[in-house]
KEKOLKE-700505 format. One record per atom (N, C-alpha, C): atom name; residue number from 1; residue in three letters; chain; x negated, y negated, z. Coordinates in Angstrom, 3 decimals, decimal comma, always signed. Last residue first. Example, Ala and Ser with C-alpha at 12.3 -4.5 7.8 and 13.67 -1.06 7.14 Angstrom:
residues 2
@atom:N&n:2&res:SER&chain:A&xx:-12,850&yy:+2,250&zz:+7,080
@atom:CA&n:2&res:SER&chain:A&xx:-13,670&yy:+1,060&zz:+7,140
@atom:C&n:2&res:SER&chain:A&xx:-12,900&yy:-0,030&zz:+7,870
@atom:N&n:1&res:ALA&chain:A&xx:-13,190&yy:+5,690&zz:+7,800
@atom:CA&n:1&res:ALA&chain:A&xx:-12,300&yy:+4,500&zz:+7,800
@atom:C&n:1&res:ALA&chain:A&xx:-13,200&yy:+3,300&zz:+7,800
END
This chain:
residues 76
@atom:N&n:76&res:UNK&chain:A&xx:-21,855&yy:-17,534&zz:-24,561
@atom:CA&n:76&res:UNK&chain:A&xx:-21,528&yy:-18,484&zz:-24,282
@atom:C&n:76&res:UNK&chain:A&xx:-21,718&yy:-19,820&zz:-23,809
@atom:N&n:75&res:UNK&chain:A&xx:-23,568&yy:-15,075&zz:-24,860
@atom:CA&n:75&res:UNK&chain:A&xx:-24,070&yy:-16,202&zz:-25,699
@atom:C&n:75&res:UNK&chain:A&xx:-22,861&yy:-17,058&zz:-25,715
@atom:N&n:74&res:UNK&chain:A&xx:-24,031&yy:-12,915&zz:-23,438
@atom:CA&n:74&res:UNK&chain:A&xx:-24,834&yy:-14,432&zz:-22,747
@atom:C&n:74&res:UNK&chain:A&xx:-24,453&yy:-15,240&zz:-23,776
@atom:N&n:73&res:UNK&chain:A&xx:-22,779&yy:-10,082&zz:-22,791
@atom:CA&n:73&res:UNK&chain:A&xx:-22,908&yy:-10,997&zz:-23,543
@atom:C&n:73&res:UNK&chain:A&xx:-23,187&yy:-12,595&zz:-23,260
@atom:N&n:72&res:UNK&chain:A&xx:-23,735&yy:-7,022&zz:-21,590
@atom:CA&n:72&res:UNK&chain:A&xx:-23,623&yy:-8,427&zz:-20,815
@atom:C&n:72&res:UNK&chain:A&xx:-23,538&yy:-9,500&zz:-22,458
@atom:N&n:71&res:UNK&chain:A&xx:-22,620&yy:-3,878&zz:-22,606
@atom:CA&n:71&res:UNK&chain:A&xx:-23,490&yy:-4,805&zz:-22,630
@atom:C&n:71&res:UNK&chain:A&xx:-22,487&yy:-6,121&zz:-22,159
@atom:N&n:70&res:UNK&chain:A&xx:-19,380&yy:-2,510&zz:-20,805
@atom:CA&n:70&res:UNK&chain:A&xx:-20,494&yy:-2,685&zz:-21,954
@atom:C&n:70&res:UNK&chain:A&xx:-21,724&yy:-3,741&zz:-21,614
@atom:N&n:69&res:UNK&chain:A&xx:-18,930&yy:-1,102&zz:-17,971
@atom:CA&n:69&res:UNK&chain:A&xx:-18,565&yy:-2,388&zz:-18,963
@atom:C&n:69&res:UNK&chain:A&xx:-19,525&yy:-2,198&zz:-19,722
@atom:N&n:68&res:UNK&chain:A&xx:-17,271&yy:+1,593&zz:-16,863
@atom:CA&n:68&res:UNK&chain:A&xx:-18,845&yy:+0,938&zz:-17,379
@atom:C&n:68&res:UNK&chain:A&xx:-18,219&yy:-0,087&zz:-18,236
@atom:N&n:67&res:UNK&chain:A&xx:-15,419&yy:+3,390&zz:-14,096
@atom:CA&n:67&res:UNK&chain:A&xx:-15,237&yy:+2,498&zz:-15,878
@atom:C&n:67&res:UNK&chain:A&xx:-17,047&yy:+1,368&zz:-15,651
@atom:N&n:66&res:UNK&chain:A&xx:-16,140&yy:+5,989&zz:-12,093
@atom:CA&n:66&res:UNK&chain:A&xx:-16,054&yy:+4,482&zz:-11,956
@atom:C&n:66&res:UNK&chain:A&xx:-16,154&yy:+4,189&zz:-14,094
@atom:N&n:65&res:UNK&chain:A&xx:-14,463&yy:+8,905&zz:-11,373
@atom:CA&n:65&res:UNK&chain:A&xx:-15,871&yy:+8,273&zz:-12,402
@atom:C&n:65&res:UNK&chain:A&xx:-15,435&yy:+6,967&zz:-12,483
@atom:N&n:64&res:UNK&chain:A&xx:-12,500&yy:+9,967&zz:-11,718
@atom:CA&n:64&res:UNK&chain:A&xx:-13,196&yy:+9,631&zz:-10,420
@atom:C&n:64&res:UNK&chain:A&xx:-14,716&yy:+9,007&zz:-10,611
@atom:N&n:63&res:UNK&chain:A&xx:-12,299&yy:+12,686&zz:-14,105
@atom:CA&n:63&res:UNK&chain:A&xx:-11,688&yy:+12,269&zz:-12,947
@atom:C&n:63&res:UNK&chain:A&xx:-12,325&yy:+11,619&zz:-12,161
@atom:N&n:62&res:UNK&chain:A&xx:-14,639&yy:+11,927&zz:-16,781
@atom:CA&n:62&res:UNK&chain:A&xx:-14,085&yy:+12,612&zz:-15,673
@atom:C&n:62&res:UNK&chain:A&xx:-13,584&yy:+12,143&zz:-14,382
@atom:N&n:61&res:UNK&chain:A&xx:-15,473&yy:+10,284&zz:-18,423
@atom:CA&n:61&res:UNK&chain:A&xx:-14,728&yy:+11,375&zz:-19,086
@atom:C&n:61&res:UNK&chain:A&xx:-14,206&yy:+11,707&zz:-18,231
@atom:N&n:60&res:UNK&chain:A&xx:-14,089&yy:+6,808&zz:-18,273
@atom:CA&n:60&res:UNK&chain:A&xx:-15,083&yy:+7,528&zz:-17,745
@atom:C&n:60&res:UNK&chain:A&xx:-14,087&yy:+8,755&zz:-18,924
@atom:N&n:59&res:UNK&chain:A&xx:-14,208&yy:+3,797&zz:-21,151
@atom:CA&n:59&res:UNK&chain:A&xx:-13,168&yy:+4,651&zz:-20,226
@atom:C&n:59&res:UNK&chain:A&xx:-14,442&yy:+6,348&zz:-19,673
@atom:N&n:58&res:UNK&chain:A&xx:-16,105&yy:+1,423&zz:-20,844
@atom:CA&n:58&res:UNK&chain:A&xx:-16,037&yy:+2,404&zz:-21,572
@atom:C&n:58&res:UNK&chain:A&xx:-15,060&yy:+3,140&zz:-20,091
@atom:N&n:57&res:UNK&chain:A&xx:-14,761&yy:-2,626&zz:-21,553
@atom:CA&n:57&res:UNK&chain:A&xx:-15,371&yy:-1,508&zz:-20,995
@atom:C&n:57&res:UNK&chain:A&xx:-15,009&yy:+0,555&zz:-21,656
@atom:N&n:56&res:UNK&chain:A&xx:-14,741&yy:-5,345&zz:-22,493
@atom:CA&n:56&res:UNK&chain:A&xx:-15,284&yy:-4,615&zz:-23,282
@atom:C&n:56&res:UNK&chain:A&xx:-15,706&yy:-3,230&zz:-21,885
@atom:N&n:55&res:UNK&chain:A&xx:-13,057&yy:-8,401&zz:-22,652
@atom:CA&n:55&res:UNK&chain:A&xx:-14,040&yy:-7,679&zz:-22,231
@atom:C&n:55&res:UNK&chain:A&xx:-13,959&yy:-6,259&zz:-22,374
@atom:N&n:54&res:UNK&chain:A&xx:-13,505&yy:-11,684&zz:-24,687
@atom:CA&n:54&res:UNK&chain:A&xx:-13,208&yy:-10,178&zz:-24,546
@atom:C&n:54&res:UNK&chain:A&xx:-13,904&yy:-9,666&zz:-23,818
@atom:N&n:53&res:UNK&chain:A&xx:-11,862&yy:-14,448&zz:-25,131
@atom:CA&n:53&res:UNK&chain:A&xx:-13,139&yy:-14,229&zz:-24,124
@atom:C&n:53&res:UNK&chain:A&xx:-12,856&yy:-12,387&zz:-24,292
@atom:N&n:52&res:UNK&chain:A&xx:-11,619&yy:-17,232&zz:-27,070
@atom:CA&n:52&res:UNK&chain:A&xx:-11,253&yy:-15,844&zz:-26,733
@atom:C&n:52&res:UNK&chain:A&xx:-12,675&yy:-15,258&zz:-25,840
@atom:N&n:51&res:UNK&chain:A&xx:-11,972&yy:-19,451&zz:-28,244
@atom:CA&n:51&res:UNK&chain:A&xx:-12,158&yy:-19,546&zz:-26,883
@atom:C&n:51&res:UNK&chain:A&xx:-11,593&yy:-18,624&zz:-26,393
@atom:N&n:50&res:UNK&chain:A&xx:-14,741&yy:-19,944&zz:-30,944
@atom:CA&n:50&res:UNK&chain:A&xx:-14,041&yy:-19,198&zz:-30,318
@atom:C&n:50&res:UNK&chain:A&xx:-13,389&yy:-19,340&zz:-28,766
@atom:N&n:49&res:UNK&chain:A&xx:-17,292&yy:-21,809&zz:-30,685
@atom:CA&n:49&res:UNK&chain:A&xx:-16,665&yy:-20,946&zz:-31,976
@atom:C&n:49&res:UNK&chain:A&xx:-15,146&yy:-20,386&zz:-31,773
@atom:N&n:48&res:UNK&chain:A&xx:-17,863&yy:-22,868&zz:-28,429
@atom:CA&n:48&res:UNK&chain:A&xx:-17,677&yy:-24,125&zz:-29,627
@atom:C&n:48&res:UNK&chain:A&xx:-16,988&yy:-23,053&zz:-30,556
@atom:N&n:47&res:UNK&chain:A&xx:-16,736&yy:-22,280&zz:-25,643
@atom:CA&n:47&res:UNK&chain:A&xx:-17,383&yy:-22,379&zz:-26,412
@atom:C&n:47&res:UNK&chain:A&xx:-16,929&yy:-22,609&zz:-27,447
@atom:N&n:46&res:UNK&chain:A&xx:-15,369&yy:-22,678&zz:-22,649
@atom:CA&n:46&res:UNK&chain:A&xx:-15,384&yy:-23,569&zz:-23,400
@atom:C&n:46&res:UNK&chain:A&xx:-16,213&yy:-23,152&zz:-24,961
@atom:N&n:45&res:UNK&chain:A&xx:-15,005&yy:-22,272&zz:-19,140
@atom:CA&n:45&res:UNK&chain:A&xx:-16,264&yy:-21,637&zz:-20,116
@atom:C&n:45&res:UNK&chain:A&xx:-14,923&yy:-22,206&zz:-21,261
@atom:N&n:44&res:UNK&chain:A&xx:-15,513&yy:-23,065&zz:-15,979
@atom:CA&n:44&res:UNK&chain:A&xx:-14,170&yy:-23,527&zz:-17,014
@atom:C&n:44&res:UNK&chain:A&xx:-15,315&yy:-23,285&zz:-18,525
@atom:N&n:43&res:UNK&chain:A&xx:-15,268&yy:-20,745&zz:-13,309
@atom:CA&n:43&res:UNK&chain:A&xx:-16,046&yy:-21,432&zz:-14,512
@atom:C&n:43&res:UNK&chain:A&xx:-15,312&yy:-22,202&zz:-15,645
@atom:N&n:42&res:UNK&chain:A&xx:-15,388&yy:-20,730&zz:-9,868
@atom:CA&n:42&res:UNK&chain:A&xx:-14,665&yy:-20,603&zz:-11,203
@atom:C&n:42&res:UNK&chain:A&xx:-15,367&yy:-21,455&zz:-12,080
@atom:N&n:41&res:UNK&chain:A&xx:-17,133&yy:-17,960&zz:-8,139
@atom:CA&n:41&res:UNK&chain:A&xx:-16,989&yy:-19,156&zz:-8,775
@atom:C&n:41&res:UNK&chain:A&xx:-16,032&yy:-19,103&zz:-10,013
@atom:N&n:40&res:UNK&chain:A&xx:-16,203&yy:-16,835&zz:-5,091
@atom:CA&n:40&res:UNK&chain:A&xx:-15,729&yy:-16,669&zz:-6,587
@atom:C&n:40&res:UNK&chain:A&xx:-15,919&yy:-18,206&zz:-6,907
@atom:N&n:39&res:UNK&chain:A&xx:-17,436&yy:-15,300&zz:-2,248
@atom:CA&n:39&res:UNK&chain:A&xx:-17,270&yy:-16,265&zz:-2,938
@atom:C&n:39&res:UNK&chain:A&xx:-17,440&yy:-15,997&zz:-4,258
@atom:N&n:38&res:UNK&chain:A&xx:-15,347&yy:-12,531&zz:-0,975
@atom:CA&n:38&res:UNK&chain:A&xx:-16,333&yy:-13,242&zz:-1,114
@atom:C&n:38&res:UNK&chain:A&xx:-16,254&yy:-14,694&zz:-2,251
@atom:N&n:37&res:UNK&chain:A&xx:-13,412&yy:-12,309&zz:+2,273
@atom:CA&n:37&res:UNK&chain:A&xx:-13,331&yy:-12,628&zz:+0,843
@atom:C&n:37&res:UNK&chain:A&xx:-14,790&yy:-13,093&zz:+0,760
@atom:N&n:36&res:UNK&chain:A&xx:-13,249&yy:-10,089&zz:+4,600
@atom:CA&n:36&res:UNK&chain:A&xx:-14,030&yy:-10,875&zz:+4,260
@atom:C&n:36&res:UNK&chain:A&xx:-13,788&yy:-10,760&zz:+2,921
@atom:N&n:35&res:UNK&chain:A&xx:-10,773&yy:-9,187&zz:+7,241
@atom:CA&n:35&res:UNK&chain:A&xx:-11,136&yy:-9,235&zz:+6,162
@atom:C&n:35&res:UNK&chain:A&xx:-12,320&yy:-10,073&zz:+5,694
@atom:N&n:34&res:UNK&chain:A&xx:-10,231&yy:-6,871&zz:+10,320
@atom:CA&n:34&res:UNK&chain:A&xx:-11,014&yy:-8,153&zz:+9,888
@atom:C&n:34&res:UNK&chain:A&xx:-11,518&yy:-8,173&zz:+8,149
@atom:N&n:33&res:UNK&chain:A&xx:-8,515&yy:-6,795&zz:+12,776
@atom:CA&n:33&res:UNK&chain:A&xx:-8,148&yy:-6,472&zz:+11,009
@atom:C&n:33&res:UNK&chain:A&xx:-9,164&yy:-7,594&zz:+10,811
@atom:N&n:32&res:UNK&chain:A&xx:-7,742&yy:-4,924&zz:+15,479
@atom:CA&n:32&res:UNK&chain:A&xx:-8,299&yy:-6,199&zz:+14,885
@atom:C&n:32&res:UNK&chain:A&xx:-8,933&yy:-5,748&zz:+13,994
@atom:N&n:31&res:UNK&chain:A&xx:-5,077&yy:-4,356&zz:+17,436
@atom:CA&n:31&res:UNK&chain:A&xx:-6,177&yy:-3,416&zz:+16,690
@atom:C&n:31&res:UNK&chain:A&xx:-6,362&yy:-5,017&zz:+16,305
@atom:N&n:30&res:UNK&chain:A&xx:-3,415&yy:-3,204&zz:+20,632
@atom:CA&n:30&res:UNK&chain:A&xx:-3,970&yy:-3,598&zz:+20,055
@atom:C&n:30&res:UNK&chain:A&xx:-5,210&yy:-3,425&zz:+18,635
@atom:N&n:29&res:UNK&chain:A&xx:+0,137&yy:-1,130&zz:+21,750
@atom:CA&n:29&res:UNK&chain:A&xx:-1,751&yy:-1,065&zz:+21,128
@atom:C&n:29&res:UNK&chain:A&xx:-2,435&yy:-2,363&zz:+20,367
@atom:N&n:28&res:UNK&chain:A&xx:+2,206&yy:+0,237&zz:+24,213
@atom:CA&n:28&res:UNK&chain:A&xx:+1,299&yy:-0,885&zz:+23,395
@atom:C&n:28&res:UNK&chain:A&xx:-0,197&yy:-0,630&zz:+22,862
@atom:N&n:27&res:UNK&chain:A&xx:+4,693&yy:+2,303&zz:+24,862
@atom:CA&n:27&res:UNK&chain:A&xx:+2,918&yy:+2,152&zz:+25,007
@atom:C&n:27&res:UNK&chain:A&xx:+2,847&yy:+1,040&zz:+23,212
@atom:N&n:26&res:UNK&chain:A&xx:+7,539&yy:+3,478&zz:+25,162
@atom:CA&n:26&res:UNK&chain:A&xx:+6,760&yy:+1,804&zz:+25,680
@atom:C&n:26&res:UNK&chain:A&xx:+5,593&yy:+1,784&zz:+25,303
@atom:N&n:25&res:UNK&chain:A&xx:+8,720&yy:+4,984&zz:+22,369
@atom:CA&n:25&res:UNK&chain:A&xx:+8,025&yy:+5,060&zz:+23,401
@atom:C&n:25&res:UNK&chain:A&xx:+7,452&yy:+3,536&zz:+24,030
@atom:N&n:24&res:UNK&chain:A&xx:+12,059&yy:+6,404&zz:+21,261
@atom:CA&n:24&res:UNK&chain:A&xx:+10,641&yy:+5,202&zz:+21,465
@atom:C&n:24&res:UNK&chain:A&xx:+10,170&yy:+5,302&zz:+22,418
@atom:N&n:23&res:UNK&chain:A&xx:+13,799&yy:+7,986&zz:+21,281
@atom:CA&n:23&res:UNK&chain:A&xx:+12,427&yy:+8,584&zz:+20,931
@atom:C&n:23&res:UNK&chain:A&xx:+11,749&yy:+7,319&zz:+20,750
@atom:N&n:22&res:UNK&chain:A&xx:+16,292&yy:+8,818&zz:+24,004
@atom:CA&n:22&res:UNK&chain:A&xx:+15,774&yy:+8,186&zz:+22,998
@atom:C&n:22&res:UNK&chain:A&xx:+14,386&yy:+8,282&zz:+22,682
@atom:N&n:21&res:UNK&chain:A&xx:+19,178&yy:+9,791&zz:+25,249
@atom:CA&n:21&res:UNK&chain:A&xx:+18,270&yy:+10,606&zz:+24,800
@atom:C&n:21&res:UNK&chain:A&xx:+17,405&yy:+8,961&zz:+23,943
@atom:N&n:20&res:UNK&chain:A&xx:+22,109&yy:+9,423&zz:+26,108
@atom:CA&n:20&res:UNK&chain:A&xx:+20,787&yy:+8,716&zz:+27,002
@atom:C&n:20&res:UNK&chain:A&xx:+19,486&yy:+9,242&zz:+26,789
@atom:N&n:19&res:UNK&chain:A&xx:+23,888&yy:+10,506&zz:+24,448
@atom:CA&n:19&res:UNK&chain:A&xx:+23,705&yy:+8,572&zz:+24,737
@atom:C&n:19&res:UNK&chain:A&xx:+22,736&yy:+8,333&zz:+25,610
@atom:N&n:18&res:UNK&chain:A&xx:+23,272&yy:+12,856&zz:+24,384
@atom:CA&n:18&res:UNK&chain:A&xx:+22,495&yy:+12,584&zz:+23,890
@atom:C&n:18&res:UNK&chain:A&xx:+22,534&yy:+10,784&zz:+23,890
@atom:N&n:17&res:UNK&chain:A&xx:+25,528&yy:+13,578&zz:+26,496
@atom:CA&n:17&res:UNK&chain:A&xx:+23,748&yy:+13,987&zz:+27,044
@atom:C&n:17&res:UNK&chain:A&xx:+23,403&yy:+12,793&zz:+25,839
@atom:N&n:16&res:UNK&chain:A&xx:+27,905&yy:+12,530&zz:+25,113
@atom:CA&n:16&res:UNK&chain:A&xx:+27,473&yy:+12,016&zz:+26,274
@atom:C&n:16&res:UNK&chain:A&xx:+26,299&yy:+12,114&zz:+26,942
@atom:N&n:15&res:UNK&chain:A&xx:+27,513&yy:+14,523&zz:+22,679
@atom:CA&n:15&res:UNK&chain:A&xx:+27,589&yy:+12,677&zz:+22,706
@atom:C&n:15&res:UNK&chain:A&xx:+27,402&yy:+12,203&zz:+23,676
@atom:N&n:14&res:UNK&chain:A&xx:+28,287&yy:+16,832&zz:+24,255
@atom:CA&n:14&res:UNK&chain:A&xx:+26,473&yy:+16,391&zz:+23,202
@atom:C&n:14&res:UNK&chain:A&xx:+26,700&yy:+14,905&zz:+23,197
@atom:N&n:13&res:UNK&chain:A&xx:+30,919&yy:+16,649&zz:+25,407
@atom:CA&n:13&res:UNK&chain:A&xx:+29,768&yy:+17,073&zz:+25,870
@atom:C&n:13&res:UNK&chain:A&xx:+27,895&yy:+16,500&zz:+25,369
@atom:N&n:12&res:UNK&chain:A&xx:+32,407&yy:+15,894&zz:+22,597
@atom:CA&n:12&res:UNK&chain:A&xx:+32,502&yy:+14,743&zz:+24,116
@atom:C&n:12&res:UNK&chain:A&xx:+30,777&yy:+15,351&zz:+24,703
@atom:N&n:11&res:UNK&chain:A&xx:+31,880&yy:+18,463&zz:+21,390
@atom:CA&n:11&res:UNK&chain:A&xx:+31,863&yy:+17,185&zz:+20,814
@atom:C&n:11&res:UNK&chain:A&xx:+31,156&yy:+16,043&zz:+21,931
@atom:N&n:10&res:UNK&chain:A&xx:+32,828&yy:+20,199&zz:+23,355
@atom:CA&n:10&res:UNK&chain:A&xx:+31,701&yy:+20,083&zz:+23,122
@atom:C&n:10&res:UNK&chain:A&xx:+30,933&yy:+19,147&zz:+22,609
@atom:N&n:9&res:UNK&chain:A&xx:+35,696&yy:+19,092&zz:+23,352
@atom:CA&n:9&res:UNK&chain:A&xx:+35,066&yy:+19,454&zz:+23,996
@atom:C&n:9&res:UNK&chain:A&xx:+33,417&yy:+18,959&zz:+24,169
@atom:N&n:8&res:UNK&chain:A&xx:+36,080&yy:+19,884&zz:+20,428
@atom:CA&n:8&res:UNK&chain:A&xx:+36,396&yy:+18,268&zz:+21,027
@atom:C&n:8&res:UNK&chain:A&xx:+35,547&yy:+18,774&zz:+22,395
@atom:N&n:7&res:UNK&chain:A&xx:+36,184&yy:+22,887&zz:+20,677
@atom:CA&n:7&res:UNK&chain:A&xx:+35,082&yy:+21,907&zz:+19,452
@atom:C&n:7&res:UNK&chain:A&xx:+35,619&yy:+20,474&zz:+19,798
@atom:N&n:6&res:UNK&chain:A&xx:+38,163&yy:+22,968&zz:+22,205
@atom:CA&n:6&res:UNK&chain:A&xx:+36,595&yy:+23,396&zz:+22,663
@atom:C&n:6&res:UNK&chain:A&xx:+35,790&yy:+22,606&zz:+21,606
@atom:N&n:5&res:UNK&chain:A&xx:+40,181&yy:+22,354&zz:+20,772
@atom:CA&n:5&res:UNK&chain:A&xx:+40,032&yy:+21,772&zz:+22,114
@atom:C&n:5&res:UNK&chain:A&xx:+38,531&yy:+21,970&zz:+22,479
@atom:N&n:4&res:UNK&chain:A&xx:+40,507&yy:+23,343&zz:+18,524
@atom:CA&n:4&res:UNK&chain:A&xx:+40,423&yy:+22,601&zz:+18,535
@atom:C&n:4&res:UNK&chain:A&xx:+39,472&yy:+21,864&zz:+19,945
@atom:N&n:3&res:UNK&chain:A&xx:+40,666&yy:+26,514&zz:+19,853
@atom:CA&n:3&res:UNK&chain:A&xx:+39,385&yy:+26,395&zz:+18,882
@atom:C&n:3&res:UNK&chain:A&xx:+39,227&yy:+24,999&zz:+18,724
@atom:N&n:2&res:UNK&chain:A&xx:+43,120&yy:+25,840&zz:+20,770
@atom:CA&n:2&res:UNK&chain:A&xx:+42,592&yy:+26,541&zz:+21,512
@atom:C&n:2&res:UNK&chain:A&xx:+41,124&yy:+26,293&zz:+21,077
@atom:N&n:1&res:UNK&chain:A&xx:+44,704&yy:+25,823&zz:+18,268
@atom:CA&n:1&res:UNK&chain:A&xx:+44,642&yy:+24,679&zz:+19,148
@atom:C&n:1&res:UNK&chain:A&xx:+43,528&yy:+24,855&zz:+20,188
END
């Protein structure tokens, strides 16, 4: 009972310091997010054979290596 009382005790004790403990802080910050979209034309592409459009790139060998599109095909 003796072991009860102290562990209630202590209990009461930490609950009562820590009801006035808190980790927010008041400080304010401003920041400014500035995006720029560029301009996208849309094309309504249509050709007479086919209206599958494929695109065609080469996978890099090495980590971090930007992907290569193949040749430009114009003959739409």
């Amino acid at each position: 009972m003796k072991r009860f009382k102290f562990s209630l005790t202590l209990s009461l004790v930490t609950l009562a310091a820590s009801a006035h403990l808190s980790a927010q802080d008041t400080n304010t910050d401003n920041h400014t997010i500035t995006i720029s979209v560029p301009e996208v034309a849309l094309v309504d592409i249509e050709p007479a054979a086919s209206k599958n459009i494929t695109l065609g790139f080469t996978a890099p060998t090495e980590a971090g290596n930007p992907i290569v599109a193949n040749a430009a095909n114009t003959t739409l």
